[in-house]
Phi, psi and omega in degrees: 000143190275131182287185187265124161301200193235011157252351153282359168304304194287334182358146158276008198253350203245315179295306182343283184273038143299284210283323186307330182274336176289310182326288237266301230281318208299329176265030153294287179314307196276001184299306189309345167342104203241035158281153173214130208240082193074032167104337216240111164348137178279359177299324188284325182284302197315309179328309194272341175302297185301018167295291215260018160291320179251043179230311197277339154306310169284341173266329165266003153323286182310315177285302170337314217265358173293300202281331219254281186329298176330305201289320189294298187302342219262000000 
């Protein structure tokens, strides 16, 4: 197996699932909680923020990985 260098470090698909996974790991930990908010578990309000965290994550994925093609045709 090939190591990972430090221009497959920058990959945008290797940060990706980096952050996604810390993003997943920090409400895993944080699920047994017994706190509440409107009725609603706060894992559950972290769930739905982290909604659109990993929405605005896909979306500069998608421009990251545009610019990197972009750069590669140039």
């Amino acid at each position: 197996m090939r190591k990972l260098t430090r221009k497959k470090w920058k990959d945008p698909g290797i940060v990706m699932v980096i952050l996604l996974s810390l993003i997943a790991l920090i409400v895993w930990i944080w699920w047994p909680t017994d706190t509440y908010l409107a009725g609603i578990s706060l894992a559950g309000w972290a769930m739905f923020v982290c909604f659109f965290i990993w929405l605005a994550l896909t979306v500069a994925y998608v421009v990251w990985m545009e610019k990197l093609e972009k750069k590669e045709v140039e």
